[in-house]
C-alpha beads as a LAMMPS data file, in Angstrom:
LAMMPS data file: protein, C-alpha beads

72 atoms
71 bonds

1 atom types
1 bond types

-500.0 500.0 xlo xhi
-500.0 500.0 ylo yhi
-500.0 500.0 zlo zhi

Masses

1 110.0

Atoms # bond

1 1 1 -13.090 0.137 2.454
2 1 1 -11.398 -0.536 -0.593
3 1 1 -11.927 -4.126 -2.069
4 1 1 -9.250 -3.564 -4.891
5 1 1 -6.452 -3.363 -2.162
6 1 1 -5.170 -7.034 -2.104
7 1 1 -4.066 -8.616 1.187
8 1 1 -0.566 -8.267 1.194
9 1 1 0.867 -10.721 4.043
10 1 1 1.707 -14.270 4.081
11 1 1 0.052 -16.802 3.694
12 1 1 -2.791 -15.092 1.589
13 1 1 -0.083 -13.543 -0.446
14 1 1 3.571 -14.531 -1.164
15 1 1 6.346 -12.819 -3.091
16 1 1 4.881 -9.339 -2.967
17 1 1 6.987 -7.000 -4.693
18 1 1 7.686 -3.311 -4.347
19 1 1 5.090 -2.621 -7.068
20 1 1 2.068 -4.712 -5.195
21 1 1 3.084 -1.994 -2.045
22 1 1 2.767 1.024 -4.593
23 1 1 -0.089 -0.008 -5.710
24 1 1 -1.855 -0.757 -2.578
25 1 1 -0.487 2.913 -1.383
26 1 1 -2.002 4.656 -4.652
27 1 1 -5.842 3.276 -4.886
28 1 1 -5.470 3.767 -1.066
29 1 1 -4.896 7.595 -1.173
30 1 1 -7.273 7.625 -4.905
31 1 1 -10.181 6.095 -2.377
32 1 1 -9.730 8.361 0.689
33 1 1 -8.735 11.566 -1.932
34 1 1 -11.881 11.225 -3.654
35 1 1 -9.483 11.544 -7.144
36 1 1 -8.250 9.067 -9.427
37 1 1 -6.077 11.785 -11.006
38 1 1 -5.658 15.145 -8.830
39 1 1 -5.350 18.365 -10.191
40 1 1 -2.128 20.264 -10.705
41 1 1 -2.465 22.080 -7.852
42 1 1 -3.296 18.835 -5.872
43 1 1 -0.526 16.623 -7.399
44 1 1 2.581 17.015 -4.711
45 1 1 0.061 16.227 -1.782
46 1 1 -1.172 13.112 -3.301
47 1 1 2.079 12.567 -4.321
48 1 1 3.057 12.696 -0.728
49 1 1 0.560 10.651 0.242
50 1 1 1.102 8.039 -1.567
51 1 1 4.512 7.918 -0.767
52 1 1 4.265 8.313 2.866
53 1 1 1.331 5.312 2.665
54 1 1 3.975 3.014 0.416
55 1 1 6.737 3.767 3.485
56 1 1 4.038 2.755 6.075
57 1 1 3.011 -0.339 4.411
58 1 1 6.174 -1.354 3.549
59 1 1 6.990 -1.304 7.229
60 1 1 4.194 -2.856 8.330
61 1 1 4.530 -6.130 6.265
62 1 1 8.273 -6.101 7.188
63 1 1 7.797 -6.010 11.000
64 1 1 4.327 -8.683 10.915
65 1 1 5.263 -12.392 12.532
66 1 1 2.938 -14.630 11.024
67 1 1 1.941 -17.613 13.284
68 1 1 3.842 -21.011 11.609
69 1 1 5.340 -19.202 9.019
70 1 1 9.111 -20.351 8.418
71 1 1 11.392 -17.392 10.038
72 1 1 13.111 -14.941 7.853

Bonds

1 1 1 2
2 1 2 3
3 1 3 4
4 1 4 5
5 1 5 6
6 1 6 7
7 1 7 8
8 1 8 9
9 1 9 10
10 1 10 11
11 1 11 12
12 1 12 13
13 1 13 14
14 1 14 15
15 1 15 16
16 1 16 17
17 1 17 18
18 1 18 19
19 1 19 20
20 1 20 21
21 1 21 22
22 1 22 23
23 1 23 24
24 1 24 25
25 1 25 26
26 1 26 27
27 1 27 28
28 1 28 29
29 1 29 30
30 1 30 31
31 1 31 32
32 1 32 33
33 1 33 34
34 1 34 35
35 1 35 36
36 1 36 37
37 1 37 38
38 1 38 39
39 1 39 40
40 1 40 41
41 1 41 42
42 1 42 43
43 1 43 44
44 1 44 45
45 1 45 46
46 1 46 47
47 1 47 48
48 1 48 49
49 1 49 50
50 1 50 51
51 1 51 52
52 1 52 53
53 1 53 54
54 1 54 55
55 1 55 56
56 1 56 57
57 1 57 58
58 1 58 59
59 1 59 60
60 1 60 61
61 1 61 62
62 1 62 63
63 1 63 64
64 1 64 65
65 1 65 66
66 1 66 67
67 1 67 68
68 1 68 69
69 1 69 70
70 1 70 71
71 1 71 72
């Protein structure tokens, strides 16, 4: 969907940082949006969006068990 969204999980990527999440969650929400920069009036939602995406993602790398990786 959106080839500029990096695979985020070990082993294809290690030491992702709050940031990498963010900025998965924000071209994300730009792609499905259809804006790179909303309008005023659009702003909160994206806003939202992108923060509720972020949450998500961050909980979905958190809970994945990757086969023969060491335990956390």
């Amino acid at each position: 969907m959106c080839r500029s969204i990096k695979t985020l999980r070990p082993p294809f990527t290690e030491g992702v940082t709050d940031a990498d999440v963010r900025a998965a969650a924000l071209q994300y929400v730009r792609k499905v949006s259809g804006f790179h920069h909303p309008a005023a009036h659009n702003a909160e939602a994206f806003e939202r969006a992108v923060d509720a995406v972020e949450e998500a993602t961050a909980e979905l790398l958190s809970s994945l068990r990757v086969r023969g990786a060491p335990a956390r």
